[in-house]
N, C-alpha and C positions, 0 to 999 in steps of 0.2 A: 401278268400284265395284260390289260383289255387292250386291243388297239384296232383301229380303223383304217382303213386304206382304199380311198377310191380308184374306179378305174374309168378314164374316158369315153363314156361310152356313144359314141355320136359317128362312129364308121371305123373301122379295123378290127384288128384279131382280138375283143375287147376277151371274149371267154377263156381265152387262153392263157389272157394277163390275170384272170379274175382267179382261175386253178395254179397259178403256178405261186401268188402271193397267198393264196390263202394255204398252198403245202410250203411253201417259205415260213409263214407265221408260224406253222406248227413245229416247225423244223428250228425255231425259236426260242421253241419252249411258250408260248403267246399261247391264253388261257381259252376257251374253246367259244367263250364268247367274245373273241375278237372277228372281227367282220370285214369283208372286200366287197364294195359296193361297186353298183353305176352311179355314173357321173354326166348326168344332163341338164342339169340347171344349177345355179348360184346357191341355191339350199342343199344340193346334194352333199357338196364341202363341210358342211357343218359338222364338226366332230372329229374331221380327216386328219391322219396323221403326216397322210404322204398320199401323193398321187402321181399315176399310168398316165402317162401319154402313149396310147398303143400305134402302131404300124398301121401303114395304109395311104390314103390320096392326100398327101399334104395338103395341096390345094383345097380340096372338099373338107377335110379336117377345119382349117382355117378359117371357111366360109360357114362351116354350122358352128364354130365357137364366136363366133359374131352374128348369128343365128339367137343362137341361144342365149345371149348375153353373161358371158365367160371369159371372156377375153381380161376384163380388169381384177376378176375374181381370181385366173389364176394367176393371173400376175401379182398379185398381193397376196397370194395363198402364203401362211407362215408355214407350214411343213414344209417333207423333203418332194421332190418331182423325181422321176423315174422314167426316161424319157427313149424310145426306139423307133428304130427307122424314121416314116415321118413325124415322130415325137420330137428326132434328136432336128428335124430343121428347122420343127415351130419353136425350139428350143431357141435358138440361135440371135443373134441381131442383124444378121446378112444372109440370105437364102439367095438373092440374083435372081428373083422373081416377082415381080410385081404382084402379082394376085396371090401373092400368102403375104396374109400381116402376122410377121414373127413376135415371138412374146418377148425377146429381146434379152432374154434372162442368163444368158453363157455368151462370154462376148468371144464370138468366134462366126466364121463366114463357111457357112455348107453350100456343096453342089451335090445336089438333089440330085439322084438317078445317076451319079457317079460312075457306076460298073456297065451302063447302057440299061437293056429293056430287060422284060421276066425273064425272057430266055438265058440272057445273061446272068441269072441269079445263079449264087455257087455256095459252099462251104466250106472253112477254113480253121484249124486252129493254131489258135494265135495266142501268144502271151501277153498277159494283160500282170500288168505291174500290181503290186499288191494281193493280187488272190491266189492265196495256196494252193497246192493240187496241182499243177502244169498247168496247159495250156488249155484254154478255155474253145472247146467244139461250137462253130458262131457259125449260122444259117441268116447269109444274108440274100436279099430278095430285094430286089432293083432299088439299092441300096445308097444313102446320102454316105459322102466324106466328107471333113469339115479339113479346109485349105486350110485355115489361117484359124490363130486360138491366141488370145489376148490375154490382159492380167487375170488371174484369179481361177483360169481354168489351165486344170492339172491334168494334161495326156496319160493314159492310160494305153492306149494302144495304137496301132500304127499298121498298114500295110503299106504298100507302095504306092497307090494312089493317094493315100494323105491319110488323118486321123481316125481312126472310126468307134475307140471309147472314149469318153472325157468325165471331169469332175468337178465342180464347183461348190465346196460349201456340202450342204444336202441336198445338190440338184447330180446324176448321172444322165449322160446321155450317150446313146448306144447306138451304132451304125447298122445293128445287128439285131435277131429278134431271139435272145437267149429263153425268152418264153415258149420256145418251141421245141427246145431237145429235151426239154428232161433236168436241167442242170442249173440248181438252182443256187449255187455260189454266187452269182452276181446279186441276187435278190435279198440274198440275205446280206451282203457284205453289204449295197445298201442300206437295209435296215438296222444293221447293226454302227454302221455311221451317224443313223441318226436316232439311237438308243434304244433303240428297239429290239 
């Protein structure tokens, strides 16, 4: 199987998401001409089977995706989304912030920066409903929670301040940057949801 997968590439850990889906793919069995692109303009999409939304300045994220004229593109994107840290708030349809226009796509309300500033960034494993193996080692970094999650999105995980993996359909969004340890369960349980 050929497949395509871009990755946001407009501010955040984009190379990271780029190496960890393209050792997903392979770890798929995904034939060697399958490919993990950048994503900066409305033609980048062309061919995607699924797109990253990487970690980083939500605010700034939101301001180059309406930059760059992307905001309707990916909101009407038919693949699956893959969405972390500030991925999982442009996710959302309530961020409690005026200066991010969320793509509105998981009907659920995040507090951005939930665990306080960098300093407060920490790591944790957590079990995440559905993925074999135990608990899943999560590196989160001044990290969104989503308070409240509406029809159609399915918690997957939980700490005490409130949600921080969810599911909808072919969309995940992650409070977390599982692209960072090593461990690529989550990337593929993605892909593998949406046939891949």
């Amino acid at each position: 199987m050929v497949v395509k997968i871009g990755v946001l590439a407009l501010q955040g850990d984009v190379s990271e998401h780029i190496d960890a889906f393209s050792a997903a793919l392979a770890g798929r069995g995904c034939g060697k001409a399958s490919t993990v692109v950048e994503v900066r303009n409305p033609v980048d999409l062309d061919g995607c089977s699924a797109l990253a939304l990487p970690g980083g300045e939500s605010t700034t994220i939101s301001r180059l995706i309406e930059r760059n004229g992307l905001y309707e593109p990916i909101r009407t994107f038919k693949g699956g989304i893959f969405a972390t840290c500030a991925g999982m708030v442009l996710m959302a349809t309530d961020a409690a912030d005026p200066r991010i226009h969320t793509l509105g796509l998981m009907d659920m309300t995040v507090d951005r920066n939930a665990f306080g500033r960098q300093k407060e960034s920490f790591e944790a494993d957590i079990p995440v409903i559905g993925l074999d193996g135990g608990p899943f080692h999560a590196i989160f970094i001044r990290a969104p929670v989503v308070t409240a999650a509406g029809a159609g999105v399915h918690v997957l995980a939980t700490l005490d301040q409130g949600i921080v993996a969810a599911r909808k359909g072919g969309y995940m969004a992650l409070a977390f940057h599982p692209e960072l340890g090593g461990d690529l369960r989550l990337h593929e349980s993605f892909l593998k949801n949406l046939g891949i």
